[in-house]
PDB file of N, CA, C and O in Angstrom:
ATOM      1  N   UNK A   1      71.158  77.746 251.489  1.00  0.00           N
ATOM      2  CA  UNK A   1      71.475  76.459 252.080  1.00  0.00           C
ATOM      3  C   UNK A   1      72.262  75.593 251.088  1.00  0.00           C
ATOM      4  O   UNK A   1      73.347  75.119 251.426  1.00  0.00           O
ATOM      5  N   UNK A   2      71.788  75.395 249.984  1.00  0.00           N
ATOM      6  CA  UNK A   2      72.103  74.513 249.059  1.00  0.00           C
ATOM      7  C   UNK A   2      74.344  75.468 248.898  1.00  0.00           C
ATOM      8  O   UNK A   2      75.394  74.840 249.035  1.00  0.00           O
ATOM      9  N   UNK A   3      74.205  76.829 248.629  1.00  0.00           N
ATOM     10  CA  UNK A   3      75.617  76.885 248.677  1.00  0.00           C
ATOM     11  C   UNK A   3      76.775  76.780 249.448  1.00  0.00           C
ATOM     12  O   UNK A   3      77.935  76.859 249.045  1.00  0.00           O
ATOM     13  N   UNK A   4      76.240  76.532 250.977  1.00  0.00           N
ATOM     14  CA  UNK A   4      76.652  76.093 251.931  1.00  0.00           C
ATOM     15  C   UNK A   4      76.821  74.756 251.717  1.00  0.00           C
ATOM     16  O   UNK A   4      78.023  74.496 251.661  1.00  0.00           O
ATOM     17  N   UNK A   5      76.062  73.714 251.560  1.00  0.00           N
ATOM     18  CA  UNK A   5      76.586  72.420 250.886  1.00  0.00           C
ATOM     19  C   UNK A   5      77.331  72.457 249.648  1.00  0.00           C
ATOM     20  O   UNK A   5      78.312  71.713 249.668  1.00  0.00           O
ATOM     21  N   UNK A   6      77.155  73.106 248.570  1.00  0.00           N
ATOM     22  CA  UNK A   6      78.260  73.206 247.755  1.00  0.00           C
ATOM     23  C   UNK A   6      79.958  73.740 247.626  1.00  0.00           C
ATOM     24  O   UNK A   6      80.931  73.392 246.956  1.00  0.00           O
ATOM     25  N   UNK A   7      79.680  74.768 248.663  1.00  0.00           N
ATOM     26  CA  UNK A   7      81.184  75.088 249.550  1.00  0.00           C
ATOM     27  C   UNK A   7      81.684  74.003 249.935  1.00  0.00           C
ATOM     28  O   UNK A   7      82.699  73.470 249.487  1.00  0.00           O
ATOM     29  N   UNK A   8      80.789  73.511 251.037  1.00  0.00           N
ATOM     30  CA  UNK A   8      81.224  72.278 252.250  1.00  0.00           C
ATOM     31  C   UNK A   8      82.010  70.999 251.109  1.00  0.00           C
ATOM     32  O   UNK A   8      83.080  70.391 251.136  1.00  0.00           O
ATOM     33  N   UNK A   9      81.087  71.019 250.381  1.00  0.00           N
ATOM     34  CA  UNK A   9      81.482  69.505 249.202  1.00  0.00           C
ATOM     35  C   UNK A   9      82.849  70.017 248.530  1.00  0.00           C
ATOM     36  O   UNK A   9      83.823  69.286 248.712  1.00  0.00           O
ATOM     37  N   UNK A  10      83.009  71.015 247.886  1.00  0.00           N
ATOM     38  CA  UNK A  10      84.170  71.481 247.032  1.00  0.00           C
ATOM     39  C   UNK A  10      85.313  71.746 248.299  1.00  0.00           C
ATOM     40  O   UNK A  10      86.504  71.503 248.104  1.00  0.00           O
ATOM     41  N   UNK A  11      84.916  72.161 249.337  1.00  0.00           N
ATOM     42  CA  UNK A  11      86.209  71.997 250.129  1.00  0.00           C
ATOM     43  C   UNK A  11      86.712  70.963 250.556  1.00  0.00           C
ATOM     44  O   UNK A  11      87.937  70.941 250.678  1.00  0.00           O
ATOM     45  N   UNK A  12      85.809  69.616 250.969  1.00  0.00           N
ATOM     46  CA  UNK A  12      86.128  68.500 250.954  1.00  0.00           C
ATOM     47  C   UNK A  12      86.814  67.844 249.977  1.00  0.00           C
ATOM     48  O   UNK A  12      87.679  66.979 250.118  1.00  0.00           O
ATOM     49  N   UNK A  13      86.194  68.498 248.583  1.00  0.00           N
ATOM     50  CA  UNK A  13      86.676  67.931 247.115  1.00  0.00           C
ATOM     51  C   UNK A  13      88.809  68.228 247.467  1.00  0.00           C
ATOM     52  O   UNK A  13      89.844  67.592 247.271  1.00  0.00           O
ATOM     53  N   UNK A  14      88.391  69.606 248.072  1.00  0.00           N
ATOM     54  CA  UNK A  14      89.819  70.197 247.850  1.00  0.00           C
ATOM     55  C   UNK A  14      90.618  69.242 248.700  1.00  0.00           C
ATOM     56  O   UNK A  14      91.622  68.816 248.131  1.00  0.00           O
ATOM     57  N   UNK A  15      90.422  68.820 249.877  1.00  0.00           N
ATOM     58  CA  UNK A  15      91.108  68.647 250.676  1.00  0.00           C
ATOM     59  C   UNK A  15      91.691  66.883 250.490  1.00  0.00           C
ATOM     60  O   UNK A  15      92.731  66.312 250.819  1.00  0.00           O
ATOM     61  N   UNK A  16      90.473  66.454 249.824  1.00  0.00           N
ATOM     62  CA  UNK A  16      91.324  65.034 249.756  1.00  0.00           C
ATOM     63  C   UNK A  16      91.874  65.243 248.388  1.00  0.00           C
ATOM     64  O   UNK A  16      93.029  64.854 248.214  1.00  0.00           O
ATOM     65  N   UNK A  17      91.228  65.807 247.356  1.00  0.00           N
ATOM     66  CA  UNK A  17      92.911  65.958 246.002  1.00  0.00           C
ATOM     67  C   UNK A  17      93.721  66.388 247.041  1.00  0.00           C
ATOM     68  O   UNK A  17      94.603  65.602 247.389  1.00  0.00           O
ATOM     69  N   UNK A  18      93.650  67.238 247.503  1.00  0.00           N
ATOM     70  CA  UNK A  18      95.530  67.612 247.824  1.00  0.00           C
ATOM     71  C   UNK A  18      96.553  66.263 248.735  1.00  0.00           C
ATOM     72  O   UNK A  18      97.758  66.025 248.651  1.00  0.00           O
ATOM     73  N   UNK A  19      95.808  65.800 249.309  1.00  0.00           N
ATOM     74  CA  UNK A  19      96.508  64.410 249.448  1.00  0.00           C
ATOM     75  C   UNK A  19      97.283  63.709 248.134  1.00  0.00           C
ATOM     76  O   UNK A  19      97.055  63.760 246.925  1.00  0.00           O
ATOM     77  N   UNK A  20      98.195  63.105 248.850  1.00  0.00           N
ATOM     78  CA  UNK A  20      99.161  62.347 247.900  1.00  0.00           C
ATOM     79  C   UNK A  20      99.810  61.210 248.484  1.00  0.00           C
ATOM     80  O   UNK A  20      99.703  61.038 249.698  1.00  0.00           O
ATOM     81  N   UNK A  21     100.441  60.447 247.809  1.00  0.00           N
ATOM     82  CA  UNK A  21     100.735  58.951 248.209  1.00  0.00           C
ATOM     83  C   UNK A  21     102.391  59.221 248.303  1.00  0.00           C
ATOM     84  O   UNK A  21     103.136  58.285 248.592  1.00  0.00           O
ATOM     85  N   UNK A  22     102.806  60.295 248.093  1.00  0.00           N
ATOM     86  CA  UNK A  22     104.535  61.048 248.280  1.00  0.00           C
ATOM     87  C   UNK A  22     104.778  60.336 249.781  1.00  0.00           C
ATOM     88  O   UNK A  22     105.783  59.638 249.913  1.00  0.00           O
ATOM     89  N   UNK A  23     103.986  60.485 250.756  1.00  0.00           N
ATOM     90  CA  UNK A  23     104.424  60.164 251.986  1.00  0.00           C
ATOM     91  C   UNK A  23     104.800  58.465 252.059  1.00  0.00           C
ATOM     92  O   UNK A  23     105.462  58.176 253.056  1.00  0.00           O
ATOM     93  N   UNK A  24     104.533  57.536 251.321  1.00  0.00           N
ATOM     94  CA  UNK A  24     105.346  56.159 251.047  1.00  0.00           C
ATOM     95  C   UNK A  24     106.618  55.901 250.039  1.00  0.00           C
ATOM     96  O   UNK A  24     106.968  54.837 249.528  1.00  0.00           O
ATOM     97  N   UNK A  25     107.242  57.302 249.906  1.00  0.00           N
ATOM     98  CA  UNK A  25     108.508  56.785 249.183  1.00  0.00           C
ATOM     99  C   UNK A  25     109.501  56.207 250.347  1.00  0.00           C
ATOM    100  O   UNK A  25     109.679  56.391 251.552  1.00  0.00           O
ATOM    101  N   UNK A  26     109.914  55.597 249.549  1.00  0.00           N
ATOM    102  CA  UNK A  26     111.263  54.700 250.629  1.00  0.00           C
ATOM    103  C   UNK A  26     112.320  55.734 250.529  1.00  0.00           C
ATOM    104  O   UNK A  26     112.741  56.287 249.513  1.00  0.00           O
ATOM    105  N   UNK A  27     112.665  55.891 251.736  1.00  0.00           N
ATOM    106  CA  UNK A  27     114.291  56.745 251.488  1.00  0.00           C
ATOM    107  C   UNK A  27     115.113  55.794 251.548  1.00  0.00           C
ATOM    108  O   UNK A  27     114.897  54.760 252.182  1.00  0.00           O
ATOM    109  N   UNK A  28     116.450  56.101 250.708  1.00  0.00           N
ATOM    110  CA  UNK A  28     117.403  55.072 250.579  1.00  0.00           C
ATOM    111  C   UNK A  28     118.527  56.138 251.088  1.00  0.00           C
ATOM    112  O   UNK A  28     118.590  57.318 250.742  1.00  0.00           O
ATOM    113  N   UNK A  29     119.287  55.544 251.872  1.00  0.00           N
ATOM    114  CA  UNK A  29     120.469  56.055 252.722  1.00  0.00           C
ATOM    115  C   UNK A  29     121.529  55.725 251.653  1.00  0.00           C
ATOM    116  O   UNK A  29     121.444  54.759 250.895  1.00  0.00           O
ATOM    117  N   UNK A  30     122.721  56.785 251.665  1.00  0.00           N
ATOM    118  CA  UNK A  30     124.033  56.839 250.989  1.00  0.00           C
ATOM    119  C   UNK A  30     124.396  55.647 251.348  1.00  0.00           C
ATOM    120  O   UNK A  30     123.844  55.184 252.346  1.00  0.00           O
ATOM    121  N   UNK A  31     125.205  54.999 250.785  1.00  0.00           N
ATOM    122  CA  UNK A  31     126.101  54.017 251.192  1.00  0.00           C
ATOM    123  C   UNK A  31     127.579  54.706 251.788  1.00  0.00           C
ATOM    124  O   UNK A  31     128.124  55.699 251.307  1.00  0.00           O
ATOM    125  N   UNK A  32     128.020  53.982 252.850  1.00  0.00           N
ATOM    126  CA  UNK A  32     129.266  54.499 253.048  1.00  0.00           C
ATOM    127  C   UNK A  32     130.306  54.109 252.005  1.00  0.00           C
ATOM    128  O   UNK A  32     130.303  52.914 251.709  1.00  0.00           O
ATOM    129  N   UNK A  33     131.243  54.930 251.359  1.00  0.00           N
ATOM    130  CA  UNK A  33     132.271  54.738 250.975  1.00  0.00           C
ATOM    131  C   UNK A  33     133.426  55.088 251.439  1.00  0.00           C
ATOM    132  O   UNK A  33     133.497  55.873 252.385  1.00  0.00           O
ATOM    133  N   UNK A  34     134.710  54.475 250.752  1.00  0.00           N
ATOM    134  CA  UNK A  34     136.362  55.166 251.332  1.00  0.00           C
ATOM    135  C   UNK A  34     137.191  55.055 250.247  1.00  0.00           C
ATOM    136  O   UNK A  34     136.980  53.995 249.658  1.00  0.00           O
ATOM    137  N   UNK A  35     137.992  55.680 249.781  1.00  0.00           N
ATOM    138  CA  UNK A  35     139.016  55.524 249.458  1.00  0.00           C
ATOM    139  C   UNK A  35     140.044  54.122 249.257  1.00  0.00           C
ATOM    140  O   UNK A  35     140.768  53.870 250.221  1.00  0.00           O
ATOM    141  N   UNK A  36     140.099  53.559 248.514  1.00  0.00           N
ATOM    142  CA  UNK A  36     141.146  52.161 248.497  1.00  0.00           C
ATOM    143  C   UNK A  36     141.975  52.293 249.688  1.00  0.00           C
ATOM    144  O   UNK A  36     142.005  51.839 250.831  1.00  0.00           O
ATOM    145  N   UNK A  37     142.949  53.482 248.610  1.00  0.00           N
ATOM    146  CA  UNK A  37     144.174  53.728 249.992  1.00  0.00           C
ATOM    147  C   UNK A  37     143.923  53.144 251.404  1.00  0.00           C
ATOM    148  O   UNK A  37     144.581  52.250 251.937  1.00  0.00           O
ATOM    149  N   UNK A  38     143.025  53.698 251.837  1.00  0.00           N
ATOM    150  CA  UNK A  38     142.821  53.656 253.554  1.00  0.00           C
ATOM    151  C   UNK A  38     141.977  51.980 253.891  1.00  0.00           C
ATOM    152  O   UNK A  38     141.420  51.512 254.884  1.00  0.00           O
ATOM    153  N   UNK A  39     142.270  51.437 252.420  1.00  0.00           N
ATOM    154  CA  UNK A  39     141.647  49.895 253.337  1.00  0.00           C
ATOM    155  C   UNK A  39     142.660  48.833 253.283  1.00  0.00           C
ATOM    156  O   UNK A  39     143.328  48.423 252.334  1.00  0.00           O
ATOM    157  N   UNK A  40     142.621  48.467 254.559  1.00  0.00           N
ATOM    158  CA  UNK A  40     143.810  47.178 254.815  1.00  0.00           C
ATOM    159  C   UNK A  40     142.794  45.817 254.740  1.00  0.00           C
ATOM    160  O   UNK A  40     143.246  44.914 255.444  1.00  0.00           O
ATOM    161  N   UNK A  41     141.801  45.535 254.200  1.00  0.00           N
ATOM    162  CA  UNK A  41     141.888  44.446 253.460  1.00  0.00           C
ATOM    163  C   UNK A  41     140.774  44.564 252.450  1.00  0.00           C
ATOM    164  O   UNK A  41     139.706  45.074 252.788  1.00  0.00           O
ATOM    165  N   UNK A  42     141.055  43.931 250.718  1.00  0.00           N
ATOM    166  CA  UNK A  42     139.973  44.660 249.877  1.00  0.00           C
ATOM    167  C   UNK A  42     139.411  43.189 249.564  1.00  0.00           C
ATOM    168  O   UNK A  42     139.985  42.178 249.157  1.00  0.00           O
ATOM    169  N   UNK A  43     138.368  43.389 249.831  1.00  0.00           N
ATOM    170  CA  UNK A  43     137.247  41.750 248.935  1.00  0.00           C
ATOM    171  C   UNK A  43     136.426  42.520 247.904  1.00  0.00           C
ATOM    172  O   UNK A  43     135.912  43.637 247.957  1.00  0.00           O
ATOM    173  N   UNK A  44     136.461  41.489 246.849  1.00  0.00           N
ATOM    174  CA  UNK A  44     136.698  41.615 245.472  1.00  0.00           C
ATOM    175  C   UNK A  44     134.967  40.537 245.336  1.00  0.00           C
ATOM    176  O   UNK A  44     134.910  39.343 245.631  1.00  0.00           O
ATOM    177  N   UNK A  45     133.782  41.362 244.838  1.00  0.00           N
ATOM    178  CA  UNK A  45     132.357  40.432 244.678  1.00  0.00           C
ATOM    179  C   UNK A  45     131.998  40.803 243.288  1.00  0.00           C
ATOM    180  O   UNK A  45     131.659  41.872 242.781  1.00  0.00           O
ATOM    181  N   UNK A  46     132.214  39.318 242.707  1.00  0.00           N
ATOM    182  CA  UNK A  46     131.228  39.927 241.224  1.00  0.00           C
ATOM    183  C   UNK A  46     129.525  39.753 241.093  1.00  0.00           C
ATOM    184  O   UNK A  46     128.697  38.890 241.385  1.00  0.00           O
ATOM    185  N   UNK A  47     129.527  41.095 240.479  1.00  0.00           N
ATOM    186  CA  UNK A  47     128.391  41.443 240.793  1.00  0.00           C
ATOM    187  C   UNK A  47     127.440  40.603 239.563  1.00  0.00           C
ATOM    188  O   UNK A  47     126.338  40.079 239.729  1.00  0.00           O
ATOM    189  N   UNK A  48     128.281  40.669 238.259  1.00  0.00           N
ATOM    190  CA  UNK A  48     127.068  40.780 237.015  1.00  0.00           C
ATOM    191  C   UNK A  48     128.327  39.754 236.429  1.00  0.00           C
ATOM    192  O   UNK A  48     129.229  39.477 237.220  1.00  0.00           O
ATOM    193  N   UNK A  49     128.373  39.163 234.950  1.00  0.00           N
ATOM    194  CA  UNK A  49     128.789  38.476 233.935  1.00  0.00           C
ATOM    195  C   UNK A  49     128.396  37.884 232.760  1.00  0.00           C
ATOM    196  O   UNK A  49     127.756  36.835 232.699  1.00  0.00           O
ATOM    197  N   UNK A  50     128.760  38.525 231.845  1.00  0.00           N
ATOM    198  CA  UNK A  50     128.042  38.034 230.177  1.00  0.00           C
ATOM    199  C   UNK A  50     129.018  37.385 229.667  1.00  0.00           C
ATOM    200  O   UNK A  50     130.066  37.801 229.173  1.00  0.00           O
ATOM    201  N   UNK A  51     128.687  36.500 229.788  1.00  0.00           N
ATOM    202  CA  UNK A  51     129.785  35.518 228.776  1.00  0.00           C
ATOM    203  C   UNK A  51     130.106  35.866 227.569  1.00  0.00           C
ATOM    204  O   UNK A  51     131.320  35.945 227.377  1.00  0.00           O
ATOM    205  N   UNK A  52     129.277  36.153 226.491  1.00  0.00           N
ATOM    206  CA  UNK A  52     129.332  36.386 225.331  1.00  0.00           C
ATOM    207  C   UNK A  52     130.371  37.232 225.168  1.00  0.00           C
ATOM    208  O   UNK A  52     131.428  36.825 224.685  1.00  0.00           O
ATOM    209  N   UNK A  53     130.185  38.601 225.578  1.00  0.00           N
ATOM    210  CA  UNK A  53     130.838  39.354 225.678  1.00  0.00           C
ATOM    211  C   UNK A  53     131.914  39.847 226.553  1.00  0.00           C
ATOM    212  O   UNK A  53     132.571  40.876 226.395  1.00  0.00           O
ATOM    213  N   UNK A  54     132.014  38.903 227.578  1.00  0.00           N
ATOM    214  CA  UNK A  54     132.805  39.066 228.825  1.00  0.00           C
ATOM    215  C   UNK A  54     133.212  40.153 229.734  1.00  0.00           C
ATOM    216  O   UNK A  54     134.177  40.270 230.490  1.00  0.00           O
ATOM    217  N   UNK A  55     132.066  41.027 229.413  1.00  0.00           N
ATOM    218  CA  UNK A  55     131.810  42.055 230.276  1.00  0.00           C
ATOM    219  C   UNK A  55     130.937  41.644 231.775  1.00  0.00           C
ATOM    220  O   UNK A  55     129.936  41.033 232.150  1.00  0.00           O
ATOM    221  N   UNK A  56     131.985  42.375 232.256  1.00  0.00           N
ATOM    222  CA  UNK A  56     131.673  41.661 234.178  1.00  0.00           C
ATOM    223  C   UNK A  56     131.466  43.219 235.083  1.00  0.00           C
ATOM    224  O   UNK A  56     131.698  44.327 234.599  1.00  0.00           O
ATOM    225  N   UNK A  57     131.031  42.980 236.333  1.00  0.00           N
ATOM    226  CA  UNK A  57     130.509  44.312 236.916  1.00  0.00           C
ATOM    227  C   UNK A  57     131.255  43.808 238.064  1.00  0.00           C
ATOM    228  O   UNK A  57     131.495  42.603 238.136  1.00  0.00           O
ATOM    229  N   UNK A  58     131.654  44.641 238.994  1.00  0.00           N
ATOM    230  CA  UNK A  58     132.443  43.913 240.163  1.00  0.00           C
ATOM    231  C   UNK A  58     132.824  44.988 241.280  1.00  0.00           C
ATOM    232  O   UNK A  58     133.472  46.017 241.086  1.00  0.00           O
ATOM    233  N   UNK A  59     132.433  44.663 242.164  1.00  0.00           N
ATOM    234  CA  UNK A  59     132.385  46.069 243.873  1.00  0.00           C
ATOM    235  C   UNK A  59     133.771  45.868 244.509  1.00  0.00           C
ATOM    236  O   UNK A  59     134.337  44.860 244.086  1.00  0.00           O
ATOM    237  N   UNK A  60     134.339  46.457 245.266  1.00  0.00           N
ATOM    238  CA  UNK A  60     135.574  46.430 245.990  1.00  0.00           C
ATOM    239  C   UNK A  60     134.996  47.012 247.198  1.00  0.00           C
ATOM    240  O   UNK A  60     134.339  48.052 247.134  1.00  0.00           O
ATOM    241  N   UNK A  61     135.233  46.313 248.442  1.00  0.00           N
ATOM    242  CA  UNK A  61     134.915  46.644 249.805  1.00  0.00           C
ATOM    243  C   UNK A  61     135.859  46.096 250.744  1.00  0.00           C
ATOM    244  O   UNK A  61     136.504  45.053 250.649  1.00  0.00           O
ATOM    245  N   UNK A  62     135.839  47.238 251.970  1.00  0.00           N
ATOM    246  CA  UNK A  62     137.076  46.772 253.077  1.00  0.00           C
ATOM    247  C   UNK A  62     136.259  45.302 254.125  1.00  0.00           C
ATOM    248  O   UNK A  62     135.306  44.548 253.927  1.00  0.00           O
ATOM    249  N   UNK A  63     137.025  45.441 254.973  1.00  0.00           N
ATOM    250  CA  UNK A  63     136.193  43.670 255.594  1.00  0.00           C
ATOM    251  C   UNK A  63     134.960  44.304 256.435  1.00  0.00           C
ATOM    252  O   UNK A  63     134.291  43.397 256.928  1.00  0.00           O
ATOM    253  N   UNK A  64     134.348  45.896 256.814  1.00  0.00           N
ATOM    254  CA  UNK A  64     133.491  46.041 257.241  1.00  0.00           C
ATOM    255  C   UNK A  64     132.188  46.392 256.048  1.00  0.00           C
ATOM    256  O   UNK A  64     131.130  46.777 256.544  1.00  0.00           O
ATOM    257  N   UNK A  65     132.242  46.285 254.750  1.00  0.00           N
ATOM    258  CA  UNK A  65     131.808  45.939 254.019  1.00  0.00           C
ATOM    259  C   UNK A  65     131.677  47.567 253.352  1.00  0.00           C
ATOM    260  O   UNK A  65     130.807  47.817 252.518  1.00  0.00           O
ATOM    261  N   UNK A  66     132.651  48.614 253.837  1.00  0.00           N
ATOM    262  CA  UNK A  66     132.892  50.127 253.197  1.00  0.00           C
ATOM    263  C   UNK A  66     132.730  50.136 251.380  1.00  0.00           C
ATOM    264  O   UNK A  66     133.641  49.460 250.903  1.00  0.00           O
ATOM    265  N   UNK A  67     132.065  50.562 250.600  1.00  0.00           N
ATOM    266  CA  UNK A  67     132.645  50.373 249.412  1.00  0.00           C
ATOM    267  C   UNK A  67     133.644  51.228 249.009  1.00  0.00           C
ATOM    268  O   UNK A  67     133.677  52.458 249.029  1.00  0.00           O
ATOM    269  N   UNK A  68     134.480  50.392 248.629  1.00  0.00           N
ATOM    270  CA  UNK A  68     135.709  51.387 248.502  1.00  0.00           C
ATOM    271  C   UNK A  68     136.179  52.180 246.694  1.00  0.00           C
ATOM    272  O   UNK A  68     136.287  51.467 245.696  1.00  0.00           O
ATOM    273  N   UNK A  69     136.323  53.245 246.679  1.00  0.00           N
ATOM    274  CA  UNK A  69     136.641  54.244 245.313  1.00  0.00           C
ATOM    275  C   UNK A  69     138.194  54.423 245.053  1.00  0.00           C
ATOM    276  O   UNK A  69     139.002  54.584 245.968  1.00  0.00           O
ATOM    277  N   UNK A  70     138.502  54.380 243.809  1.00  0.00           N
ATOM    278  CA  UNK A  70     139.919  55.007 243.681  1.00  0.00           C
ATOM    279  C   UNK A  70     140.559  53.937 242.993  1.00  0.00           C
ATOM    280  O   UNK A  70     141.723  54.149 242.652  1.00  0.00           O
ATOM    281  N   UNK A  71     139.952  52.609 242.658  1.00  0.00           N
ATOM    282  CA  UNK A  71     141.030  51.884 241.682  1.00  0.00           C
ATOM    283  C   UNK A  71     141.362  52.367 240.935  1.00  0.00           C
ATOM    284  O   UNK A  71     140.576  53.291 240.725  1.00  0.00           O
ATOM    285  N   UNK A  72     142.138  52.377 240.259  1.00  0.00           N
ATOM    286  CA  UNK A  72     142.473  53.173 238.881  1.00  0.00           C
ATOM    287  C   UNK A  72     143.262  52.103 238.095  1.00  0.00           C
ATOM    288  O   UNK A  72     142.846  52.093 236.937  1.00  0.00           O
ATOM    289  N   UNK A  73     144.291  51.156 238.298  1.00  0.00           N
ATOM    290  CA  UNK A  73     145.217  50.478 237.788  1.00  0.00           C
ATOM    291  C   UNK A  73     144.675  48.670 238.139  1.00  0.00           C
ATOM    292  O   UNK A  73     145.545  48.394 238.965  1.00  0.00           O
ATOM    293  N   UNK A  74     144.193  47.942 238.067  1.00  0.00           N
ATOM    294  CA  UNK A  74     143.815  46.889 238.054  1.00  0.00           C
ATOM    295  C   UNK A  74     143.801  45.945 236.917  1.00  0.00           C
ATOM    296  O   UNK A  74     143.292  46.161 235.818  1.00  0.00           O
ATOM    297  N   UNK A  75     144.601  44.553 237.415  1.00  0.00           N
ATOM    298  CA  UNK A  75     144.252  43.615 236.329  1.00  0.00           C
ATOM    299  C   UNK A  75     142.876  42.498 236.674  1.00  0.00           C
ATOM    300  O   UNK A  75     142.303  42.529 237.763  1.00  0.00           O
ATOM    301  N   UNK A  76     142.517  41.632 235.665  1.00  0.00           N
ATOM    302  CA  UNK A  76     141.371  41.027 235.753  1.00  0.00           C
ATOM    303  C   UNK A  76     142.125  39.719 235.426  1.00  0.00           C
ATOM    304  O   UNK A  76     142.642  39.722 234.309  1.00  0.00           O
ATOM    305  N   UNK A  77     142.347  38.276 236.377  1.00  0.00           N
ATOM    306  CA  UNK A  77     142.823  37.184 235.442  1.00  0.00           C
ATOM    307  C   UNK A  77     141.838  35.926 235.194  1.00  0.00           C
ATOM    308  O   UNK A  77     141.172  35.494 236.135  1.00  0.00           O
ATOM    309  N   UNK A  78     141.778  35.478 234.196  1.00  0.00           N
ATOM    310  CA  UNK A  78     140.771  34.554 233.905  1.00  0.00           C
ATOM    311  C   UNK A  78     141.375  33.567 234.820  1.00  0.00           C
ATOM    312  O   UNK A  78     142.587  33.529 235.033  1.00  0.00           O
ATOM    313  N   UNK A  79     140.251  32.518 235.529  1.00  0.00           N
ATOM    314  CA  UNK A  79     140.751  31.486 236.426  1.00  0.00           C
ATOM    315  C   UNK A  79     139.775  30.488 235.956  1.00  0.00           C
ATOM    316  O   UNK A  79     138.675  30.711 235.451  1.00  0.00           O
ATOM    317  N   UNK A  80     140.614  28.803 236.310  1.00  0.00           N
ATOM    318  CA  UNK A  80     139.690  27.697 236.233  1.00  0.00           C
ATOM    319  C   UNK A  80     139.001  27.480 236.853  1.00  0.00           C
ATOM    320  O   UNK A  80     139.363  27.450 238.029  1.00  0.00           O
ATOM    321  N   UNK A  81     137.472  27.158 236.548  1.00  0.00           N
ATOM    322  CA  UNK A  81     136.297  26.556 238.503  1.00  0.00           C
ATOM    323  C   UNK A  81     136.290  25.154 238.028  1.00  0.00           C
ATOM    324  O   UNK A  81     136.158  24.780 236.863  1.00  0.00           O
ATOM    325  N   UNK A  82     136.445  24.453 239.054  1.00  0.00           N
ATOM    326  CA  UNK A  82     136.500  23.497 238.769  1.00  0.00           C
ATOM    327  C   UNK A  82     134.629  23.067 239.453  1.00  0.00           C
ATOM    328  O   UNK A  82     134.006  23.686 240.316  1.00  0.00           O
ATOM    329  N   UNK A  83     134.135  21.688 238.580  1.00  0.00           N
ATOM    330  CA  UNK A  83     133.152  21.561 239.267  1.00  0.00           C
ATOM    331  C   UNK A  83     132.828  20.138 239.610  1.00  0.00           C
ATOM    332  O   UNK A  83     131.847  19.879 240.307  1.00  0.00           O
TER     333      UNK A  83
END
């Protein structure tokens, strides 16, 4: 009797370890991207900016908000904000 409860318990033991909390990862979907070329209009969002160093992070997307790949040749011009 008693190893019949000790089966019963260790299989129970087994069955909830093998559970895992894997089943709440978030899936994160690709983002769509395109090609520059193929966008007829590009908006320009900065993302990040360190003054110190004036290193800036910055996305390029068409007006349906595509992120778009392939700059290669770009200038950056410093501008006044006025406030």
């Amino acid at each position: 009797m008693n190893k019949l409860y000790i089966t019963a318990l260790l299989t129970s033991l087994t069955l909830i370890s093998s559970c895992s909390h894997d089943d709440d990862e978030v899936i994160v979907l690709p983002l769509a991207v395109a090609d520059i070329d193929s966008a007829g209009v590009i908006l320009r969002g900065l993302s990040s900016f360190d003054r110190p160093s004036g290193e800036l992070e910055f996305t390029l997307t068409d007006d349906k908000g595509v992120r778009l790949t392939g700059a290669s040749a770009y200038s950056i011009q410093p501008t006044q904000v006025s406030t």
